[in-house]
C-alpha positions as CSV (number, residue, x, y, z in Angstrom):
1,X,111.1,70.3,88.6
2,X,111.1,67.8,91.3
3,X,114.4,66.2,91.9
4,X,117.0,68.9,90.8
5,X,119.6,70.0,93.2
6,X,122.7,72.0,93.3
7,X,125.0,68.9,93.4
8,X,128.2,71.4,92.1
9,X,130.0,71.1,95.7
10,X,129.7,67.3,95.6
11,X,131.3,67.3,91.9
12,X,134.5,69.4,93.5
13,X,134.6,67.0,96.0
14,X,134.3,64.2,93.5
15,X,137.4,66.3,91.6
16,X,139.4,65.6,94.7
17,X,138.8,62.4,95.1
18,X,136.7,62.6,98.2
19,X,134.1,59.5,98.9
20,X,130.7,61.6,98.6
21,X,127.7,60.5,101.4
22,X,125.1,58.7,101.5
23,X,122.6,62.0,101.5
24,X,125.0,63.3,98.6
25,X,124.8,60.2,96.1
26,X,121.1,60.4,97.0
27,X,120.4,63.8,95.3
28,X,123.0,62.5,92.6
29,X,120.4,60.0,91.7
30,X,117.7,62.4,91.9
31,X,119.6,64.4,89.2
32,X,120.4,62.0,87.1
33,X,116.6,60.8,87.2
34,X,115.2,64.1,86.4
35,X,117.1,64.8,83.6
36,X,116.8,61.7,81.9
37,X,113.2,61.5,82.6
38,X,113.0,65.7,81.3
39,X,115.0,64.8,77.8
40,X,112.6,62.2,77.5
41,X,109.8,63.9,77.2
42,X,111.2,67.2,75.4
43,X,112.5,64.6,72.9
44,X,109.3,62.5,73.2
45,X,107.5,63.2,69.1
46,X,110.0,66.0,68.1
47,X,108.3,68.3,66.1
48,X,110.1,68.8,62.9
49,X,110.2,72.6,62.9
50,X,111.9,72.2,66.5
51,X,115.0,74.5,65.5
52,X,114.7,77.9,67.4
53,X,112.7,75.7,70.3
54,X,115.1,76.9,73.1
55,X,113.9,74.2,75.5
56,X,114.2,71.3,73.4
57,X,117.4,72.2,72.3
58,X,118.5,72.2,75.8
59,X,117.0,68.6,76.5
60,X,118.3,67.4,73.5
61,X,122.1,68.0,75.2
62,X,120.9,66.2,78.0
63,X,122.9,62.7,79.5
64,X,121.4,59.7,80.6
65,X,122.9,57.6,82.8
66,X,120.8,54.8,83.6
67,X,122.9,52.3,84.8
68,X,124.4,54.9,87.5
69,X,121.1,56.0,88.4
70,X,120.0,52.4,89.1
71,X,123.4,51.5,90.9
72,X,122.7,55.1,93.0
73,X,118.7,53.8,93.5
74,X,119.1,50.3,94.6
75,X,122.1,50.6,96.5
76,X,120.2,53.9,98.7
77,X,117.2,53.3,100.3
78,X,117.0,56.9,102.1
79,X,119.5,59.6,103.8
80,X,120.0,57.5,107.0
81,X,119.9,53.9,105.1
82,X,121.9,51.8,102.8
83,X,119.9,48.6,101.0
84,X,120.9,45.0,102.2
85,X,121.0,44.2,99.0
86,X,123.9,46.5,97.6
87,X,126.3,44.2,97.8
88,X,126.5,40.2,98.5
89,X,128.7,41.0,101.2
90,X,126.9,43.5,102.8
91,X,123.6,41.2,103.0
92,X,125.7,38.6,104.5
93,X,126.9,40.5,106.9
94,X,123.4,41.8,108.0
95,X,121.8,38.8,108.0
96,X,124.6,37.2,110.5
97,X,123.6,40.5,112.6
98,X,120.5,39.9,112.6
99,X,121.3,36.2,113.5
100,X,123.3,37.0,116.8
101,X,121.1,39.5,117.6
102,X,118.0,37.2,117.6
103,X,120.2,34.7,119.5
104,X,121.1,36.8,122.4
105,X,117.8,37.9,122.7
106,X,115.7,34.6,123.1
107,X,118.7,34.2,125.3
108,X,118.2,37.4,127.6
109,X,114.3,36.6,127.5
110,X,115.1,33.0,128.6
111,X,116.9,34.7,131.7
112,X,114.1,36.9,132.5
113,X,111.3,34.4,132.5
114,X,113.3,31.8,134.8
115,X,112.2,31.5,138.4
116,X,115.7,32.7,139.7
117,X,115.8,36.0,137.5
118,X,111.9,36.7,137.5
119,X,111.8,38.4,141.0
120,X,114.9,40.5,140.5
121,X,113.7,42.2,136.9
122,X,112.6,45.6,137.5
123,X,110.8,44.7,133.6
124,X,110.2,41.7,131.0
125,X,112.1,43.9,128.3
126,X,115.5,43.6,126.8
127,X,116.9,46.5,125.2
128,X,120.0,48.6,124.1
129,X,122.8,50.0,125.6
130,X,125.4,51.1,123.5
131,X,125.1,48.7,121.1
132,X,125.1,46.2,123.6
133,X,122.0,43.9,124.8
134,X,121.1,44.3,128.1
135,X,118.5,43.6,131.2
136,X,117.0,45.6,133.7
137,X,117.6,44.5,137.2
138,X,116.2,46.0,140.4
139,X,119.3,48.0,141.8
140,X,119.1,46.1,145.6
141,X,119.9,42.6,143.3
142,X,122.5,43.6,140.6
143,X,124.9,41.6,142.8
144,X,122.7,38.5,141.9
145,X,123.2,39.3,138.1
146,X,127.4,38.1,136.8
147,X,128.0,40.7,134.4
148,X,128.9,44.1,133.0
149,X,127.3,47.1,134.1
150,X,126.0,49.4,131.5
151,X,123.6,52.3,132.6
152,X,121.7,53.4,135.3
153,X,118.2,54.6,135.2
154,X,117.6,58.6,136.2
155,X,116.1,57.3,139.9
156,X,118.7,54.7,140.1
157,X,116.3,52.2,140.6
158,X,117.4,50.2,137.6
159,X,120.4,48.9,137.0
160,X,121.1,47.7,133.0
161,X,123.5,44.9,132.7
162,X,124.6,42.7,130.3
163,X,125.3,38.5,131.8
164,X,128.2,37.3,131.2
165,X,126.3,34.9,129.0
166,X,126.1,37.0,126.0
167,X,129.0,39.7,126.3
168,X,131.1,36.9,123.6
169,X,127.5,37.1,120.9
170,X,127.4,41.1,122.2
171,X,131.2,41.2,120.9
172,X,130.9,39.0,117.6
173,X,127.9,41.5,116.8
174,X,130.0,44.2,117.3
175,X,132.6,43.3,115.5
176,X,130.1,42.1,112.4
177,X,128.9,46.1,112.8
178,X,132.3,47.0,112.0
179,X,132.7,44.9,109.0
180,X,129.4,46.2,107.9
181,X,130.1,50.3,108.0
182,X,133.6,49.0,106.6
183,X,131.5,47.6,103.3
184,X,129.1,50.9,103.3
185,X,132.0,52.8,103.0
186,X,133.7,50.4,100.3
187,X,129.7,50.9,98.2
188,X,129.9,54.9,99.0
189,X,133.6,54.5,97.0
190,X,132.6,52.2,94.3
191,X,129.5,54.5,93.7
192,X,131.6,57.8,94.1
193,X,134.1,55.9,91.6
194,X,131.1,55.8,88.7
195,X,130.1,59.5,89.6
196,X,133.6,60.7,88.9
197,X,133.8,59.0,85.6
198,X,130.4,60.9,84.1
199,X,131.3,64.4,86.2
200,X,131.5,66.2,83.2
201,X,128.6,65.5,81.8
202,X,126.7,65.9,85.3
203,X,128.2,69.2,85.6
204,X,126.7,70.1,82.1
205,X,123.5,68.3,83.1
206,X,123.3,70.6,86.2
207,X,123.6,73.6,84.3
208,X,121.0,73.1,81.6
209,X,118.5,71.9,84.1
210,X,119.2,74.7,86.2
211,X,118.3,77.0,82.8
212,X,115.3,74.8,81.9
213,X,113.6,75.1,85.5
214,X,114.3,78.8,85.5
215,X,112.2,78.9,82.2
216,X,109.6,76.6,83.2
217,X,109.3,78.9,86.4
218,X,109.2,81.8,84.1
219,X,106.2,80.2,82.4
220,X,104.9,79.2,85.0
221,X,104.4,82.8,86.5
222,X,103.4,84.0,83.8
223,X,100.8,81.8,83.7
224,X,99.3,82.9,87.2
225,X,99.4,86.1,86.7
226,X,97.9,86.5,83.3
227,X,101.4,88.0,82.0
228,X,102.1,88.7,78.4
229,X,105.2,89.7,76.0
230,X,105.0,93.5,75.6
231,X,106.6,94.7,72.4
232,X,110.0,95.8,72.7
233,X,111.0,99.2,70.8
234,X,114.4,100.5,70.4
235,X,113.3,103.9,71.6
236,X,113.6,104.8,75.7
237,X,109.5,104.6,76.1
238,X,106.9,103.0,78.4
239,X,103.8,102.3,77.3
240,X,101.5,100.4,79.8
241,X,98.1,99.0,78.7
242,X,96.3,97.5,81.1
243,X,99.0,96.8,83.9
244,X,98.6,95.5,86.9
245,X,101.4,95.1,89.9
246,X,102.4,91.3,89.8
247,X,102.4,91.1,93.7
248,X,98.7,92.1,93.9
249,X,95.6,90.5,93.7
250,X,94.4,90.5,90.2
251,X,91.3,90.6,91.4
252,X,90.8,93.5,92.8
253,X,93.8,95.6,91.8
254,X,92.9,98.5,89.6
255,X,94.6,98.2,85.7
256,X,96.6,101.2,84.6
257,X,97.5,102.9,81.7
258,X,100.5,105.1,81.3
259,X,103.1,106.7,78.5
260,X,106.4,107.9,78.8
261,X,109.5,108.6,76.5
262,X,107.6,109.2,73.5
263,X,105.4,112.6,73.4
264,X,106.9,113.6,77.1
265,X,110.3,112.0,79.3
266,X,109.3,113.3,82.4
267,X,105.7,112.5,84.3
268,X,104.5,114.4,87.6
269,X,101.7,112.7,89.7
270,X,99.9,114.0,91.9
271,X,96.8,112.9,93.9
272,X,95.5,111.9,97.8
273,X,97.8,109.5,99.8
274,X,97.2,106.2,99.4
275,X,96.1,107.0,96.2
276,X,98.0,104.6,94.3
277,X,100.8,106.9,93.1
278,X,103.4,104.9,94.9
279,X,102.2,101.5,93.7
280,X,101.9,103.3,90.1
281,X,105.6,104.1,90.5
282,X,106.9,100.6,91.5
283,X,104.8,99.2,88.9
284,X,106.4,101.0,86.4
285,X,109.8,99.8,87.6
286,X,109.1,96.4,88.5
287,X,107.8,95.9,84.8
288,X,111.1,97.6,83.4
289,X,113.7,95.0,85.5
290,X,110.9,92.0,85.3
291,X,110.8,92.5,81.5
292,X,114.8,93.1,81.2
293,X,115.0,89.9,83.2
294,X,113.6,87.9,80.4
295,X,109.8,87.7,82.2
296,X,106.1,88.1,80.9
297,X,104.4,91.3,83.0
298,X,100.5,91.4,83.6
299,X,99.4,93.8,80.9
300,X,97.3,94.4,77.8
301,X,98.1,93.9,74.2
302,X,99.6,97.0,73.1
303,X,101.9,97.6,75.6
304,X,105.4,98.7,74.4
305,X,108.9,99.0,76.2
306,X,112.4,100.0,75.4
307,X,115.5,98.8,76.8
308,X,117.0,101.1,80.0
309,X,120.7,100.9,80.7
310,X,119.6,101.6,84.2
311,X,117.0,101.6,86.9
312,X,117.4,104.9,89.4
313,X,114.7,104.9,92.3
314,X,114.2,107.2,95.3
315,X,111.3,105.6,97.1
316,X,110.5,106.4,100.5
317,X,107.4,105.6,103.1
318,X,104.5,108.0,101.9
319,X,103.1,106.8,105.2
320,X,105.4,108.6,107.7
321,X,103.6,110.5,110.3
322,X,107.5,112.4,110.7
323,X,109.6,113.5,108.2
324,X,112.7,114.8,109.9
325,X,115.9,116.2,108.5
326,X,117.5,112.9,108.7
327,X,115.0,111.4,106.2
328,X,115.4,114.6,104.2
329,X,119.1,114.3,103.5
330,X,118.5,110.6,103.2
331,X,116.8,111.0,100.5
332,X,118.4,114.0,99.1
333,X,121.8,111.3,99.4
334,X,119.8,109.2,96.8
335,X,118.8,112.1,94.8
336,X,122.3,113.5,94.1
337,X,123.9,109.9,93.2
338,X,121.1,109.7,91.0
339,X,121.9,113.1,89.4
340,X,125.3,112.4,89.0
341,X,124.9,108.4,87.5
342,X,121.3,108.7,85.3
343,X,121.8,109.2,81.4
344,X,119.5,109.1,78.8
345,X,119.3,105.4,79.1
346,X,118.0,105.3,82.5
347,X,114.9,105.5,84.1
348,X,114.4,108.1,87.2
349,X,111.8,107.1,89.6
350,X,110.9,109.4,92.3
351,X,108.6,109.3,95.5
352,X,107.7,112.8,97.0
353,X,110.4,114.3,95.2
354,X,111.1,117.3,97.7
355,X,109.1,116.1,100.5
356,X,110.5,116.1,104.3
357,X,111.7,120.4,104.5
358,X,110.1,123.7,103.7
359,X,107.4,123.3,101.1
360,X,108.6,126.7,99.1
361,X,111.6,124.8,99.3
362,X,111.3,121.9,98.6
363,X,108.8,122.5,95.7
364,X,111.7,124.7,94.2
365,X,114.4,121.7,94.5
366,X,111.9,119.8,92.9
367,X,110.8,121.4,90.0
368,X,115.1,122.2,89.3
369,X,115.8,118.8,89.3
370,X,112.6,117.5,87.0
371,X,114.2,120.3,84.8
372,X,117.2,119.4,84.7
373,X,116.3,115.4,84.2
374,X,113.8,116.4,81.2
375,X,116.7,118.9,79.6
376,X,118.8,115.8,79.7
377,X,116.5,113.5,77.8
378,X,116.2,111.2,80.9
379,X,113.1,109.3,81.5
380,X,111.4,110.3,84.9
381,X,108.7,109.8,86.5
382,X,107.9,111.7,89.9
383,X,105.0,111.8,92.5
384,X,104.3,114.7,94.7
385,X,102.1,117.0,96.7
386,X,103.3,120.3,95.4
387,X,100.4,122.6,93.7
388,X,104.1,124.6,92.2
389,X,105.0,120.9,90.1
390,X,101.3,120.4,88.7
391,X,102.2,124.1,87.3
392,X,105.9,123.1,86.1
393,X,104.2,120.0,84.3
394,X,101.5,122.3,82.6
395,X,103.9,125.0,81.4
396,X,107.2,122.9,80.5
397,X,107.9,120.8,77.2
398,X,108.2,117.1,77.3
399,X,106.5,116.9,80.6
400,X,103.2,115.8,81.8
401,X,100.8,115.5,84.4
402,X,98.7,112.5,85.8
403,X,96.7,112.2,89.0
404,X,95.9,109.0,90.8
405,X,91.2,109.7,90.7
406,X,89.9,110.2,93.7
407,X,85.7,109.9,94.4
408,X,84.7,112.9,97.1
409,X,81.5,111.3,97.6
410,X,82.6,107.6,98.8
411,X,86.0,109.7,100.0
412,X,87.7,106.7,98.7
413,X,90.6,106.7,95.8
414,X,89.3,105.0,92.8
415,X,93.1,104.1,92.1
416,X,92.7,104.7,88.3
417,X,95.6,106.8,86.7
418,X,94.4,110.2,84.6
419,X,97.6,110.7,82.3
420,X,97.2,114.3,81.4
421,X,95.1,115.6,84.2
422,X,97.0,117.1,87.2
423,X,95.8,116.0,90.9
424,X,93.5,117.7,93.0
425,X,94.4,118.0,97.0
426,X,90.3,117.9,97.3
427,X,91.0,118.8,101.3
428,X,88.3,121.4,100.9
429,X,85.8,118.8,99.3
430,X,86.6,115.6,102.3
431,X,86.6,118.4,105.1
432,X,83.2,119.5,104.0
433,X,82.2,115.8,103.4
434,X,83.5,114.8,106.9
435,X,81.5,117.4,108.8
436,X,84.0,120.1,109.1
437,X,82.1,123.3,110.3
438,X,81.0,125.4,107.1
439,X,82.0,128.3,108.8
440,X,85.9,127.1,109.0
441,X,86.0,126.0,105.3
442,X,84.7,129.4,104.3
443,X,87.1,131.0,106.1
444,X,90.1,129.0,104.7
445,X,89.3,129.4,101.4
446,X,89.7,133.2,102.4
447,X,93.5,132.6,103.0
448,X,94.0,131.3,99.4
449,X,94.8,133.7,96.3
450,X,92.3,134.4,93.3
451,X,95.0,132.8,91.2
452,X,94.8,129.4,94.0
453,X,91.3,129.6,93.5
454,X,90.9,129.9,89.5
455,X,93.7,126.8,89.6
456,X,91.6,124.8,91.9
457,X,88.6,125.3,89.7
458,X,90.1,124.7,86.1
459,X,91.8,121.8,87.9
460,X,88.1,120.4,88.6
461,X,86.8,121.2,85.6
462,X,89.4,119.2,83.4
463,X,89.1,116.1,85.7
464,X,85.7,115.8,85.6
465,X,85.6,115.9,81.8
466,X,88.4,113.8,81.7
467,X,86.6,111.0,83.9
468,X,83.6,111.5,82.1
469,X,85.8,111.0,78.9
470,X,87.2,108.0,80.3
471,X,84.1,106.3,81.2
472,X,82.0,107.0,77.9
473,X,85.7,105.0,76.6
474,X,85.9,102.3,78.5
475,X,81.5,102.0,78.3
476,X,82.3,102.1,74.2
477,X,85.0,99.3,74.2
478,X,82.8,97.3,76.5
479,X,80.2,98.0,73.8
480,X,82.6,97.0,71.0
481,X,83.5,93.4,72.4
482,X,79.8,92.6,73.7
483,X,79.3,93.3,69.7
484,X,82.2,91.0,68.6
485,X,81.5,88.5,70.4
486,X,78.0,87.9,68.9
């Protein structure tokens, strides 16, 4: 909403019986205007089944103060600039400024135009010098000129000085200029006097407005960014239809699908960098606090979350070129306050659990503390690189794989999520594509195990199917609304 500000300090100071500013009465008024215009129309052809309607209710404990917001509006023309008319005095008082002022100056004009002054004027202008009307003489003849000396031009070739003529009208204006900030301060009282008497209610006003623009912006965003209300289960689970990460372009970000806390608590993903499987993990967060935060998230109907206690994430840059032992135990830091914290209401997100030391290593820490998340009921979800995880994932209860796709052909990731299907490194497969020597890709696939190989293969197999399975879906559903819609 236009026109709401955080007037809470200026209501202390109003509590203390300070006299609030011109800038400060200002966004006073814009309150006051804003919520009387926003409880008009929420009130405006109240619907009769209007109980549970959270915004109207809120409008309906609205204040109006019209007659303060009018005082506030005509008396304040901008920050810098009180109206003549907000009091009689006060217009009085200006227009005998204006009066003097328009006298000394056909006076100062008169003495520039005469044949004695012309030759001496360095210009035909008068102008301003502290408040104080002046001419500008040529500095050889200032000794011609009776009067007060007021300025000097930066070459010192001017001289500005007021005649003796008008210092007594420079003086009465003066003193008029007094009287006038005398009776702008005695308006800022009198209209800091009415503010104090409805402060109360302001305050209140102030809060609700604050609440009603925080759901309107709520709507509002959900509105952009196609978001919907996911159904809410009392179970620990995700279930993504359909998402999309909010801070992307809908356009051309790639929807995903994903389950956890229901059949499995802890997912392993595996797949080429930039593959998606970091953005997979942040959207999963994001759309955990977003929705816990009383927002819509971008997904499909069907979609279904529980409530988390907690949010735990390790997430690093999958883009290093370096991972030294400093980023290592960094992240290793995160990982043991996470151990020590998480409970069966969180949910664990990791990036390159393990990454950074020794793969054997590393692999090993991972896969103990995956296992020792998913003995423990705790929702996790964890990306990686290690062949050793895709193996835990196959082989352990109430834990899953999913790869991020990735087409060898355009050597491209197709950034679509396969929930079941563990990741393929595909190195082999770009190498070859890339125009790596035959000779050298024969010759490290000599280095790898049977058992590697066989992995490798089955590993193909079921993602091919799987894609194929996918495709002959999403073709089907196509199929089904083309068919529904005729």
């Amino acid at each position: 909403f236009g026109g709401i500000h955080d007037i809470r300090a200026s209501l202390k100071r109003v509590e203390i019986g300070s006299t609030l500013s011109i800038s400060e009465l200002l966004k006073i008024g814009d309150v006051l205007r804003c919520g009387r215009m926003i409880r008009q129309f929420l009130t405006n052809d109240v619907p009769s089944d209007w109980e549970g309607n959270t915004a109207l209710e809120l409008g309906l404990q609205l204040s109006a103060f019209k007659q303060v917001e009018d005082a506030i509006s005509n008396a304040i023309l901008s920050e810098e600039e009180i109206s003549d008319h907000a009091s009689p005095e006060l217009f009085s008082i200006r227009k005998s400024i204006r009066q003097k002022q328009d006298g000394i100056k056909d006076k100062l004009s008169a003495i520039i135009r005469s044949t004695e002054y012309k030759k001496i004027m360095q210009d035909t202008v008068v102008t301003l010098r502290g408040d104080r009307y002046v001419i500008p003489v040529k500095q050889e003849f200032r000794n011609q000129v009776p009067g007060l000396i007021h300025d000097l031009s930066s070459s010192g070739s001017t001289v500005f000085i007021e005649p003796l003529s008008v210092v007594e009208a420079n003086n009465e204006i003066k003193a008029l200029m007094i009287r006038e900030q005398h009776e702008i301060e005695r308006i800022l009282r009198e209209l800091t006097a009415r503010v104090a008497e409805i402060s109360q209610e302001l305050s209140l006003n102030v809060q609700i407005l604050g609440r009603l623009d925080f759901m309107f912006s709520k709507a509002k965003l959900s509105r952009d960014m196609n978001g919907a209300c996911p159904r809410l289960s009392h179970d620990r689970l995700v279930k993504i239809i359909q998402g999309r990460h909010p801070l992307l372009d809908k356009h051309k970000v790639v929807p995903i699908d994903i389950e956890l806390g229901s059949e499995f608590t802890t997912l392993v993903i595996t797949g080429p960098n930039t593959g998606g499987k970091t953005v997979t993990l942040k959207t999963v967060g994001l759309f955990v606090l977003m929705l816990q935060s009383g927002l819509h998230i971008p997904v499909q109907e069907g979609s279904e979350f529980g409530l988390f206690d907690s949010v735990y994430a390790d997430i690093g840059d999958e883009q290093s070129i370096e991972q030294s032992l400093s980023t290592f135990s960094s992240h290793m830091k995160n990982i043991v306050t996470i151990l020590d914290e998480a409970d069966e209401g969180s949910l664990v997100l990791f990036d390159e659990l393990g990454a950074g030391t020794d793969p054997t290593e590393g692999a090993a820490l991972a896969i103990a503390i995956l296992d020792g998340l998913t003995k423990r009921g705790i929702c996790t979800m964890a990306t990686t690189h290690y062949s050793e995880l895709k193996i835990f994932a196959m082989t352990t209860k109430h834990v899953q794989n999913a790869c991020c796709e990735f087409d060898v052909e355009s050597l491209r990731p197709t950034y679509r999520l396969l929930v079941g299907v563990p990741g393929k490194s595909n190195a082999f497969a770009i190498s070859q594509k890339l125009g790596l020597d035959p000779y050298v890709i024969h010759k490290a696939k000599e280095f790898l195990t049977q058992d590697n190989i066989r992995f490798e293969d089955v590993l193909s197999d079921i993602e091919k199917n799987r894609t194929e399975a996918e495709r002959d879906k999403e073709l089907a559903e196509a199929l089904r609304r083309e068919i529904e819609g005729l």
